[in-house]
N, C-alpha and C positions, 0 to 999 in steps of 0.2 A: 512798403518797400520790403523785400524778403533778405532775411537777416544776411545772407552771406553776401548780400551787394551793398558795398559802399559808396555814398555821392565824395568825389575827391576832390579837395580844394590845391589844386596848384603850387609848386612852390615861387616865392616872389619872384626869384631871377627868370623861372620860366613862365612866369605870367604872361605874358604878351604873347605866347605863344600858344597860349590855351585858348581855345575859345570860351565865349559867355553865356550862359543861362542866359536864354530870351524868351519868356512866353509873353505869346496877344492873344488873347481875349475876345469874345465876341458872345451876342445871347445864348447862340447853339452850342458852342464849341471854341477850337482854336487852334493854335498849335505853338510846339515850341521848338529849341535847338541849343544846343552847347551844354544838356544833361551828361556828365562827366561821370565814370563810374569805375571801380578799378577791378570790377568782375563784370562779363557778358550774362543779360538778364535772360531770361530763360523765357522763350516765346509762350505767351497767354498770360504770363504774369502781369495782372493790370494794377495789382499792391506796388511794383515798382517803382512808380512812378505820382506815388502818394505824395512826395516831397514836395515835386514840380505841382500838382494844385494848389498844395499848403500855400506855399512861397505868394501863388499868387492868389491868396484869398479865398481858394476852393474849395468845397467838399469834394473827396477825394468820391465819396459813393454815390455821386450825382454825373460822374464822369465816367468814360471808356477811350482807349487809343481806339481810332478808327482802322477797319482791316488793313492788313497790306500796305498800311503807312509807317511804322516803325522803319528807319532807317539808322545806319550807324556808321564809327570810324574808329577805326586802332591804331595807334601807335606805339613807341618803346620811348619810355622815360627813364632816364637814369636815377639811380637812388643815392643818396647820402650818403648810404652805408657800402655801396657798391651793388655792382650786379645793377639792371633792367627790371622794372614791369611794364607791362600792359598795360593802356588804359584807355576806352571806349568811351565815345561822344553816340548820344542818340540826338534825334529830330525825328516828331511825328504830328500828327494832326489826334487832334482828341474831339470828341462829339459829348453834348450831355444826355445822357441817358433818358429817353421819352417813354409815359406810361406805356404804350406800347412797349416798348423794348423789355420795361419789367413783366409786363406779359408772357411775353414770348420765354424774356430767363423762367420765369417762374415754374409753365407747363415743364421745359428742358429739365430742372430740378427736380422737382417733383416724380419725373420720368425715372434720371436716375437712381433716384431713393426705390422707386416702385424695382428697378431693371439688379440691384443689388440686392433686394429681398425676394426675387423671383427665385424657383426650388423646382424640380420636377413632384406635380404632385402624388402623393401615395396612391398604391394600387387599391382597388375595388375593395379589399378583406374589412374598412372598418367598417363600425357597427353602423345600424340604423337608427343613428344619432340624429339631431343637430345641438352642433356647441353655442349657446349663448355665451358670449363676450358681451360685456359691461362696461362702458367707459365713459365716466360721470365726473363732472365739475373740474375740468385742467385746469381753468382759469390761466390760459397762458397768459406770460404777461404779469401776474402780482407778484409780489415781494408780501413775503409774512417768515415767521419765525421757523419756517420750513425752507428757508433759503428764498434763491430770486431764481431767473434761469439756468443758469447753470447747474444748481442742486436738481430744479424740474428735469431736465434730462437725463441726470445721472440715474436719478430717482424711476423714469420710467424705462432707461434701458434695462435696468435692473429686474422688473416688471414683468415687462416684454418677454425678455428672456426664461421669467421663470413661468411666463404662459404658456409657452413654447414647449418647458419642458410638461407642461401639463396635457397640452393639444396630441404632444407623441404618446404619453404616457396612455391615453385615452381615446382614441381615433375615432374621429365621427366622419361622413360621408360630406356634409355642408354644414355651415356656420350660419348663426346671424350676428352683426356685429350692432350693437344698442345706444346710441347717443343721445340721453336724456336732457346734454343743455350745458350752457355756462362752458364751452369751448374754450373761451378768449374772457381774460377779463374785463375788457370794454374800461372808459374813463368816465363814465356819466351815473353810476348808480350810486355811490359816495363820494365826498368831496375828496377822503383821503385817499383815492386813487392817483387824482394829478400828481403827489407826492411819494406814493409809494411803487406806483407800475415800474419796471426797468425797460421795458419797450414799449415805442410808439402806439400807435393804433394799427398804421400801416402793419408796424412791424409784427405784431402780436397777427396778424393775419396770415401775414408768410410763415412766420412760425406756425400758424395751426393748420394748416393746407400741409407741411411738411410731416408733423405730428400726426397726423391724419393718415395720410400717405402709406409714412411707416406702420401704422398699426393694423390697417387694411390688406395691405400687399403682404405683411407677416402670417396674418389668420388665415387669407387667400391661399399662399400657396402651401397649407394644411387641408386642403380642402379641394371639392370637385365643386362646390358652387357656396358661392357666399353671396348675400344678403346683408342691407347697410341700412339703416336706417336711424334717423335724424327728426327734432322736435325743437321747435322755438325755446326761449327760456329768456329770464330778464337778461344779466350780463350779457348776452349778444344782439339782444334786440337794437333794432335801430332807435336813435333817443336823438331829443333836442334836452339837456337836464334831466331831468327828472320824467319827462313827458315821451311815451312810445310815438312812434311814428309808424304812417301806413297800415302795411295789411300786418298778420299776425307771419306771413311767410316773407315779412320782410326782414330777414334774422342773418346775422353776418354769418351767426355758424351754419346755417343751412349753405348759405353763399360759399362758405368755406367748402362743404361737401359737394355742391354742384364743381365746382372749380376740380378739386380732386375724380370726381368721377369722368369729366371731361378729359383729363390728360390718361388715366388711366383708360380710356375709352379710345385712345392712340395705340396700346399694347396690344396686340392678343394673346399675351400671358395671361390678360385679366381683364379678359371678356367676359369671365363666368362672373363676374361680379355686378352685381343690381343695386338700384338703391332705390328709396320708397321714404317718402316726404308726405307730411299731411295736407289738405287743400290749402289753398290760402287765407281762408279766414279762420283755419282750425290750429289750437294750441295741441292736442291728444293725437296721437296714432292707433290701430290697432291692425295685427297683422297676423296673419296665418303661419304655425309653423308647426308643421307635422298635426298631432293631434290636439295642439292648444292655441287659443287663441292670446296675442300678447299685447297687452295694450299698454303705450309708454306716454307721459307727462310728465314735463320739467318738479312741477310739484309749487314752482310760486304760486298756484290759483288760490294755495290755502296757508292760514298763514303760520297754523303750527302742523307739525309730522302727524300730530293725532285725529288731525280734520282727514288725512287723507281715503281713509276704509268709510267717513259718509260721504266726504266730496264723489267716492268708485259710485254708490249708492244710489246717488243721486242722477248720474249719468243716464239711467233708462229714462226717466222723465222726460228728456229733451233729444232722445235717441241717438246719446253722442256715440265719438268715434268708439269709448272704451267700455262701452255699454255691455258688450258679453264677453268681456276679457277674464281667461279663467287665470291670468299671472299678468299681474302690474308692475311697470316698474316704473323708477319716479328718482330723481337726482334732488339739488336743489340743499337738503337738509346735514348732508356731507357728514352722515353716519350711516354705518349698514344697521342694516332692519331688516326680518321675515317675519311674517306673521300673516296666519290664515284670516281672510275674510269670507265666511260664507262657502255653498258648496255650489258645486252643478254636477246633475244627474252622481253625487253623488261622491265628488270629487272637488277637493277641499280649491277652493280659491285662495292663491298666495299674493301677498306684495314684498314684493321684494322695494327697498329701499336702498339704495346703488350708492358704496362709499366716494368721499372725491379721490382727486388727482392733485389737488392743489396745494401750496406750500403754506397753508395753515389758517384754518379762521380763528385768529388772534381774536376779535373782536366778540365774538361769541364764548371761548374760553375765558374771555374778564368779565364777561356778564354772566356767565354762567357756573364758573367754574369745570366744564365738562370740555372734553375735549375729543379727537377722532383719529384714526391712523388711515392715511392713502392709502389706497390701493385700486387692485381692480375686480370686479365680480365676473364668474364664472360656474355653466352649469349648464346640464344636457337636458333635451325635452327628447321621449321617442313617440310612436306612434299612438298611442293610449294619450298623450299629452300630459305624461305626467314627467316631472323634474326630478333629475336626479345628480349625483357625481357635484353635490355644491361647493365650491373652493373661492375660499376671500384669499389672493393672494396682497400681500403685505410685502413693504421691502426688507428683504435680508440682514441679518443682523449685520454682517459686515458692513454693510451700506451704511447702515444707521453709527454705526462706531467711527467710520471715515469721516464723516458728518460732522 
């Protein structure tokens, strides 16, 4: 119900004169009549009318008034104290909201996030860049000593923002944008998830399709053509307990990214945007960008950070995807890392190790003692394929103090 509408109870002597709160029920929907209010609710307001599920048993977000059914009536009540008000009886028919229907919300959302972060892009002058963006481990969805959701958002507008000022300070012509894994935090990889997550499963979905969204359309409309791309990882993998299911491209966060590229594939603000997903039986990517080739992996295949430069190694054996990848990147360990492995024709091989986004691995700082700061990675590849312009950006000291 929106703060400035009040439900009115009656005074006794005019009781009989008021009408009564009726709602009926049924499995789809229902409707009711005699909602009493001493302010007119403002058309699409569907919070208004939170009370009237309460009353009878409902969740309020499993419900909607159905179109063009809101109906109402006014009259002048006398007060106590003198003088008249106003007071408004509604009746409507309400329907329960069907996975369809969150469908439908969903793409509309997602639209508008995309239609609010749309920019005309810059003219032709920047360089012959591309910007890699980094964006590793959100884990939407946990609760740790970095806050629960709400700290996560504050924390990555703050982010975002200061990417932004990076992307103008430095103009490249196209982006790629890097998602090495661990999206959502999913409830099946430790027990102390059931206890610690603040949103659903569902929920942690809509949030990262949103998350997503924002991050995509922000880099996009810095750019003449942007590049997405996405890689399995444990936290999103589809799970029975402990046990993966299906193919390796069975991953909610990839699902999350087909979902986002699909509504964004409704605009043509952001048409210039692509995305590139590994086959379905492959965990690694590797992709072409300007003169380097970039090969990206969650990083659970190994079980410590320092397996990963023989796990790269070992890749031509079996002529995987990241086999002649001259810059890796890899999520998962929720520390930044650089460090050269090896050369080609002469030119040094880096891995990059992409910090998280998430609100803290408690669990790993009491067994460890070590601990990490979110952020996001950022950094230019030009035509030679070699990397330049490296920036960890970190949140703001103000953030951290409001905190």
């Amino acid at each position: 119900m929106s703060a400035s509408t009040a439900f009115v109870s009656p005074p006794a002597t005019n009781a009989a004169s008021m009408p009564a709160l009726n709602v009926d029920v049924s499995a789809n929907g229902g409707e009711f009549t005699g909602m009493v209010t001493d302010k007119p609710i403002v058309p699409g307001d569907q919070g208004a009318f939170a009370k009237v599920y309460a009353l009878a048993g409902l969740d309020a977000a499993d419900y909607r008034i159905v179109d063009d059914t809101l109906r109402f009536s006014a009259w002048e009540q006398s007060s106590r104290v003198g003088g008249t008000k106003t007071l408004y009886a509604y009746r409507a028919r309400f329907a329960r909201i069907t996975e369809a229907d969150r469908s439908v919300e969903d793409v509309v959302m997602l639209m508008a996030i995309a239609r609010a972060n749309s920019r005309r892009r810059p003219p032709m002058k920047s360089r012959s860049l591309t910007r890699v963006v980094i964006v590793s481990d959100p884990q939407i969805g946990k609760v740790g000593s970095g806050g629960g959701m709400p700290a996560f958002l504050a924390r990555t507008t703050d982010l975002l923002e200061q990417l932004d000022q990076v992307m103008m300070a430095t103009p490249c012509q196209d982006a790629q944008i890097l998602d090495p894994g661990d999206l959502m935090e999913g409830f099946q990889n430790v027990a102390a998830q059931m206890h610690t997550n603040d949103l659903s499963h569902p929920a942690q979905l809509r949030e990262s399709r949103a998350f997503l969204t924002d991050i995509v359309t922000r880099v996009a409309s810095r750019h003449h053509a942007t590049a997405v791309a996405a890689v399995p990882s444990n936290h999103a993998a589809w799970r029975s307990g402990k046990n993966i299911l299906g193919r390796p491209s069975d991953d909610y966060g990839i699902d999350c990214h087909t979902a986002v590229s699909e509504a964004l594939g409704r605009d043509p603000r952001f048409h210039h945007v692509t995305w590139e997903f590994p086959s379905d039986w492959d965990e690694s990517l590797a992709i072409q960008v300007r003169g380097a080739i970039v090969g990206m992996v969650h990083g659970h295949q190994v079980g410590k950070p320092d397996g990963i430069p023989g796990w790269w190694k070992g890749q031509a054996h079996g002529s995987q995807a990241v086999k002649d990848a001259t810059i890796l990147i890899t999520g998962h360990y929720h520390h930044f890392r650089a460090q050269p492995s090896g050369a080609v024709n002469g030119v040094s091989r880096t891995w990059f190790q992409a910090p998280t986004m998430d609100n803290g691995s408690d669990w790993y700082r009491n067994a460890s003692g070590e601990d990490s700061e979110p952020g996001i990675l950022t950094f230019t590849i030009d035509d030679a394929g070699r990397w330049d312009n490296l920036r960890l950006i970190t949140p703001s000291p103000a953030l951290e103090v409001a905190a």
